[in-house]
C-alpha atoms as one frame of an Amber mdcrd trajectory, in Angstrom:
protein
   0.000   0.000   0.000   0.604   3.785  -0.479   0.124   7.296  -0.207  -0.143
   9.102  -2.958   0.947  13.406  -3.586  -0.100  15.822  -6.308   1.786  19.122
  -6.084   0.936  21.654  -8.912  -0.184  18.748 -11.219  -1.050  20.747 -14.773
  -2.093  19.102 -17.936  -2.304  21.121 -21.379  -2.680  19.426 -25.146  -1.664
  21.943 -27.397  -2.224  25.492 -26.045  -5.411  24.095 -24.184  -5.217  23.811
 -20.490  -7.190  20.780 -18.579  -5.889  20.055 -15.481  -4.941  24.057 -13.652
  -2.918  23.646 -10.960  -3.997  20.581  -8.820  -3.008  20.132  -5.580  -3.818
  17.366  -3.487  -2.412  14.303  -0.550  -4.229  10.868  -0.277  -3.285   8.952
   2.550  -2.090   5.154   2.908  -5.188   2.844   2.637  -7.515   5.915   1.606
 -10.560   5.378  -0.602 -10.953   9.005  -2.500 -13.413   9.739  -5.538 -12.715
  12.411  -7.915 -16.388  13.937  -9.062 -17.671  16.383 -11.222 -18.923  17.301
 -14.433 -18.236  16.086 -17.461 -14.952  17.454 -19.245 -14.168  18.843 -15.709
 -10.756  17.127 -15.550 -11.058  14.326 -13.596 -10.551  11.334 -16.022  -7.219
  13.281 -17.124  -6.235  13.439 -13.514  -6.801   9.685 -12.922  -4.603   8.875
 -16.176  -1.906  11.126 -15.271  -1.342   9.388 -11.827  -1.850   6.059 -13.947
   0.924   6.870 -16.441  -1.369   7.242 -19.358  -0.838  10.811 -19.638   1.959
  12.578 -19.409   2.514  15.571 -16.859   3.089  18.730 -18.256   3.586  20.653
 -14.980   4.101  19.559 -11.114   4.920  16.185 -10.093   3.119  12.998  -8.965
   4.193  11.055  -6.592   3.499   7.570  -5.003   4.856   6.158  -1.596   7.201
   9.132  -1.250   8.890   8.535  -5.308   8.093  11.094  -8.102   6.625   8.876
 -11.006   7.461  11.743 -13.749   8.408   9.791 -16.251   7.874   6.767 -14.938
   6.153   3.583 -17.000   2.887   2.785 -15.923   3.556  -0.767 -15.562   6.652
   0.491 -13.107   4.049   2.434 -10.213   2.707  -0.450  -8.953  -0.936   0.585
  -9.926  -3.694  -1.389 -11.796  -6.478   0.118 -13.277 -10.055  -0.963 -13.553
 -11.537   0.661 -17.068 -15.391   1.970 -17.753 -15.161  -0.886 -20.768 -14.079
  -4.229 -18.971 -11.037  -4.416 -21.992 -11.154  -8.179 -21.362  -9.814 -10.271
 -24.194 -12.797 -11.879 -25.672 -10.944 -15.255 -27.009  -9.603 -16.048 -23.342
 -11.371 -17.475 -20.389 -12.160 -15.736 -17.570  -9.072 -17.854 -15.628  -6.776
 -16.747 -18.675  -7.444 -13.019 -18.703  -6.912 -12.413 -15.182  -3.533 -14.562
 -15.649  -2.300 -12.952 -18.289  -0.616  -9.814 -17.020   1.029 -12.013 -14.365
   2.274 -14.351 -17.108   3.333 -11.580 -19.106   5.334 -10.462 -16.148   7.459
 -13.721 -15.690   5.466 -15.339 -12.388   5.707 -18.619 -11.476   2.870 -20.990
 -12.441   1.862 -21.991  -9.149   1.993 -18.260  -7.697  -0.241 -16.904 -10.456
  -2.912 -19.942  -9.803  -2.578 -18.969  -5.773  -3.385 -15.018  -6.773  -6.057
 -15.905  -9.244  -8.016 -18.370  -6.892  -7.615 -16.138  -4.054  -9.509 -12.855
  -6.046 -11.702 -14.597  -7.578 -13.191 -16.059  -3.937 -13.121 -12.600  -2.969
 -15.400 -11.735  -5.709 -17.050 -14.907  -6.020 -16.656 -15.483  -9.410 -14.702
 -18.702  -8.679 -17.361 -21.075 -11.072 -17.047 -18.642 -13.468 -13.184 -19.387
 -14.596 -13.126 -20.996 -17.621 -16.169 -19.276 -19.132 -15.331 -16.717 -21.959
 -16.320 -13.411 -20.905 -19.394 -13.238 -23.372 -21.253 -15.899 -21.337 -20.874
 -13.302 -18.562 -23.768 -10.342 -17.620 -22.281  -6.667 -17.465 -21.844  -7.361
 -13.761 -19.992 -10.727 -13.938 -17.370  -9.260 -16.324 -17.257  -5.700 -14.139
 -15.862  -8.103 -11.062 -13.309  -9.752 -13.443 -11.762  -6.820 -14.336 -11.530
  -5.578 -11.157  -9.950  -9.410 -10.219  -7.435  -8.734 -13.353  -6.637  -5.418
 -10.954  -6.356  -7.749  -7.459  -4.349 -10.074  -9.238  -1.099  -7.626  -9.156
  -1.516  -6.745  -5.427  -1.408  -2.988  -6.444  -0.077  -0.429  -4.002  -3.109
   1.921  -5.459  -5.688   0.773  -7.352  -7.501   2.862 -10.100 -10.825   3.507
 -10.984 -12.485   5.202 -14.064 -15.988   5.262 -13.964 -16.123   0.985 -13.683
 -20.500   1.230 -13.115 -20.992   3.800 -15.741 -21.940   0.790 -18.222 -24.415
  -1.179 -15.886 -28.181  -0.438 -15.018 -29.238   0.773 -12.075 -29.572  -2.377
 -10.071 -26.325  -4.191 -10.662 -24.559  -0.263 -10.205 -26.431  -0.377  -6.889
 -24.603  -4.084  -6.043 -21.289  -3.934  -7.350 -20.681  -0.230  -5.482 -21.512
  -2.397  -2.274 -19.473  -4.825  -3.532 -16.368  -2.294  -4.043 -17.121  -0.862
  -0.353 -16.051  -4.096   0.608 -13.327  -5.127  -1.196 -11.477  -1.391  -0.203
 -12.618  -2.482   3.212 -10.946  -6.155   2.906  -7.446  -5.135   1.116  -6.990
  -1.876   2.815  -5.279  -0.732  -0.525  -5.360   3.291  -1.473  -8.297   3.357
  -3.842  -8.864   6.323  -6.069 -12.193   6.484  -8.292 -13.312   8.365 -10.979
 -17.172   9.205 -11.408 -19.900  11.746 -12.710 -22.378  10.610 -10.337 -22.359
  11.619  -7.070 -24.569   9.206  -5.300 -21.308   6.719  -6.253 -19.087   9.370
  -4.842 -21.117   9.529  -1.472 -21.563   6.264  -0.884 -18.259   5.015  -1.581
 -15.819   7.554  -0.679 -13.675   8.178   2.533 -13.181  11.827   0.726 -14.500
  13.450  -2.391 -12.789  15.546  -4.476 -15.419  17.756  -6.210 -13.990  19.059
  -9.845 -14.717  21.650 -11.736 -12.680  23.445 -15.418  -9.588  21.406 -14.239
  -9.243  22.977 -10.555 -10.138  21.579  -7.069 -13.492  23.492  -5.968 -13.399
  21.372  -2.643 -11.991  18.197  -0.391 -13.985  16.374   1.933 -15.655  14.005
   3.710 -19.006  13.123   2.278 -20.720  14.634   4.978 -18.429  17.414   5.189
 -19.420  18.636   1.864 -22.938  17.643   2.345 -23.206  20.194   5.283 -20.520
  22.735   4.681 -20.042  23.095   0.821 -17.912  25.750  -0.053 -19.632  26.970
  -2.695 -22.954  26.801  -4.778 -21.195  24.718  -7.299 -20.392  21.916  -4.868
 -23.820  22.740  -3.155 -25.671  22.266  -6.372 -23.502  19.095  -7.278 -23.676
  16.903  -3.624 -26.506  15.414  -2.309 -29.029  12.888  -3.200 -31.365  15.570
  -5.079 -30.444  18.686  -6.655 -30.251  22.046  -3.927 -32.561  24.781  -3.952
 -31.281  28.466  -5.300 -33.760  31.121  -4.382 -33.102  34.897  -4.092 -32.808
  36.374  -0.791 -36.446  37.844  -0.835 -37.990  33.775  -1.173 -35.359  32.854
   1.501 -36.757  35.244   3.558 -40.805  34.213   2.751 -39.059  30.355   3.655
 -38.291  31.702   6.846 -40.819  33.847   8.090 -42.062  32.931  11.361 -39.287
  30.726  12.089 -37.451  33.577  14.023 -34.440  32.900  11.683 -32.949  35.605
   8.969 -31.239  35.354   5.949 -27.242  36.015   6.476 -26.093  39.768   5.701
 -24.306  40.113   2.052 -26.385  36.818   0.812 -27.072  36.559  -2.965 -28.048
  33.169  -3.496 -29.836  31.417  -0.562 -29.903  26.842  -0.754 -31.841  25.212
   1.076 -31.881  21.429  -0.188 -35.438  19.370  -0.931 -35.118  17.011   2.033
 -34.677  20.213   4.289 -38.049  21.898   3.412 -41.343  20.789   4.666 -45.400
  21.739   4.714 -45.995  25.247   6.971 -48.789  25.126   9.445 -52.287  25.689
   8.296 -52.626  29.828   7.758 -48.445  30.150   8.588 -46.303  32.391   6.577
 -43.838  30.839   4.368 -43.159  30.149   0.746 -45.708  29.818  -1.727 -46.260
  27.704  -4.694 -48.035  25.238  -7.042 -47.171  21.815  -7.423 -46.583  20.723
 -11.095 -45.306  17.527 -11.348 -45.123  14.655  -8.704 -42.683  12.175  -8.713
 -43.430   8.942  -6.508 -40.731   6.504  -5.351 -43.042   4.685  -2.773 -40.577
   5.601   0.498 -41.226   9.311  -0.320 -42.166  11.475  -3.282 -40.431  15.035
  -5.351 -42.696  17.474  -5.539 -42.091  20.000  -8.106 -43.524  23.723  -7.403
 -43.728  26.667  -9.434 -43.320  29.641  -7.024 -45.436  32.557  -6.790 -44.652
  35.847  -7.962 -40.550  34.764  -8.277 -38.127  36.564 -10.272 -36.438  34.962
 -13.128 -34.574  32.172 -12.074 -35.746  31.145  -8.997 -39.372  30.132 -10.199
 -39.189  26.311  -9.513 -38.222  24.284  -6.187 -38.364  20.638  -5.614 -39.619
  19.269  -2.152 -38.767  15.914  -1.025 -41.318  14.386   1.805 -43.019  11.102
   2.597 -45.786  12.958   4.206 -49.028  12.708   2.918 -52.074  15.095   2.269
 -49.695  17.376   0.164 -51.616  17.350  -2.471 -51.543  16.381  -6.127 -50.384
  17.989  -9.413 -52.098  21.553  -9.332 -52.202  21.939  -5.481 -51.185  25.083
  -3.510 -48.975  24.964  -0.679 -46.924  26.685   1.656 -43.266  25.675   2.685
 -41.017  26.180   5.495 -37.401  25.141   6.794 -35.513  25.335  10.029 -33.213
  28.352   9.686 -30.131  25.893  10.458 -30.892  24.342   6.575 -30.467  27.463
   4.910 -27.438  27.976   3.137 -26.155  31.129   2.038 -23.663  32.364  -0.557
 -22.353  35.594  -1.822 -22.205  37.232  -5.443 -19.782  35.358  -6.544 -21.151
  31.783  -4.942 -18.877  31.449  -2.521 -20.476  30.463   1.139 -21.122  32.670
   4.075 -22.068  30.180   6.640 -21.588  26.622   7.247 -24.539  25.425   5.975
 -26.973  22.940   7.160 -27.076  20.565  10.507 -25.343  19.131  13.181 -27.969
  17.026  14.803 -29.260  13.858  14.361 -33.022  14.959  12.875 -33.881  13.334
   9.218 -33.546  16.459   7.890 -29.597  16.890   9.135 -29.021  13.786   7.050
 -28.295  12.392   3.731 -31.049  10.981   2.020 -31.161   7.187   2.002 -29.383
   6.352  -1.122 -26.259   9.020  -0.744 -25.880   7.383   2.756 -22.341   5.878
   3.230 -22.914   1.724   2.392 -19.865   0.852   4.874
């Protein structure tokens, strides 16, 4: 195992700049997910520390060595790719064997590392079937056994669920909680979706135009994002962004005020709930309800809003709200507000300490581990 140091890491093809100046320590044994938008960098990133890419500025450097320079195959890293790359005319046995044959290892010591990752991630009756008798899943988990097979210090991932549906994403994410949780190895993933990011990650690294925008914990940046960008890009459903006037209408009666200097006020849908019958608060009409059984999104159109800030989502399993059409009235604890200045940089911490539903993550960006 290792840690793993970015100082001043820049990228550039051609006179274009990708990667700006990145800056960044993972420690031994970490598991840390680099998110963001697309084309924000953080595939670039992952292949630079990789090898793949070449560093045009700063240095990487892994368990204390600068790998400038340095072949991939000589950084004791394995990757795990979006596309499986397995070999299609070897069995599954063969392709996780043949790096480690490639390499010069003993016949017995290869069969030893190949039996014991593929118990790991039970795929041991699937060894000599060619990967297309495998589902999407199946051949996700050999690839990553390919990747055990080395006994990387770090092991790489670039967006490895990206190509499965929603159910077998939903598995194999547990099942990579527990593998970092069995090996202990420095894991860095690579992902546009933050519910992956949340649920896997010891610390996130939130990307944006090739530059850092913030490091955290999950909940860290769940509760204390440092600015509307990272607000608007962490949690389970997209924040709020009202005008200080409709923060103001969310808070009436509450006894709480919106920050001094505030531009942009977030409040996030799981944080809002129904006012009291005849309270003040903020007004609107529900347009479109989306049901998940364990709660429902409510989408409102706000009254009288400026341009902009005309729609809010509400997230709540209680019922009586009301169907498509319906006028209501909603409310927050001041503590959920959020508040950021002109340039969308925060003012205040942000939501919650306490152990309320509201303070928390909804249920799928909770941490699986």
């Amino acid at each position: 195992m290792a840690d793993l140091a970015l100082k001043g890491v820049r990228k550039a093809f051609g006179g274009l700049e990708v990667i700006k100046g990145v800056d960044l320590d993972i420690r031994d044994g970490e598991f840390v997910v680099f998110v963001g938008p697309s084309g924000c960098g953080k595939s670039t990133l992952l292949r630079m520390i990789a090898g793949l890419e070449t560093v045009t500025g700063g240095e990487v450097s892994i368990g204390g060595k600068v790998m400038n320079g340095v072949p991939a195959p000589r950084r004791g890293i394995s990757m795990v790719f979006q596309s499986y790359a397995l070999y299609p005319h070897m069995s599954v046995r063969e392709n996780m064997s043949f790096g480690l044959q490639i390499a010069g290892m003993d016949k017995a010591e290869t069969t030893r590392r190949v039996e014991a990752a593929a118990e790991i991630l039970q795929i041991g009756d699937y060894l000599d079937r060619a990967p297309r008798a495998l589902s999407g899943g199946q051949r996700q988990r050999v690839a990553i056994g390919r990747a055990i097979v080395r006994e990387p210090e770090v092991f790489l991932f670039d967006e490895p669920l990206s190509n499965l549906d929603a159910a077998l994403r939903g598995q194999t994410r547990v099942e990579i909680a527990r593998l970092h949780a069995r090996l202990g190895t420095t894991m860095i993933y690579v992902t546009h979706d933050q519910t992956e990011a949340m649920t896997l990650a010891d610390r996130i690294v939130v990307l944006r135009g090739g530059r850092v925008e913030q490091v955290g914990t999950p909940l860290e940046l769940y509760r204390a994002p440092a600015n509307d960008f990272v607000a608007g890009f962490i949690g389970g459903h997209t924040m709020n962004f009202l005008s200080p006037e409709q923060g103001r209408a969310l808070l009436a009666g509450t006894g709480g005020a919106v920050p001094a200097g505030a531009k942009i006020i977030g409040v996030r849908p799981e944080h809002l709930r129904l006012a009291e019958p005849g309270a003040p608060g903020l007004t609107g009409r529900i347009d479109v309800v989306e049901e998940f059984g364990e709660f429902g999104l409510y989408h409102l159109t706000l009254d009288e809003a400026p341009e902009g800030h005309r729609e809010i989502t509400l997230k709540s399993d209680a019922e009586g709200l009301g169907g498509e059409g319906a006028q209501i009235t909603l409310t927050c604890r001041p503590e959920a507000i959020h508040a950021f200045d002109d340039k969308g940089a925060a003012l205040a911490a942000g939501s919650p300490a306490g152990a309320g539903r509201a303070d928390r993550p909804s249920e799928e960006t909770r941490h699986v581990r």
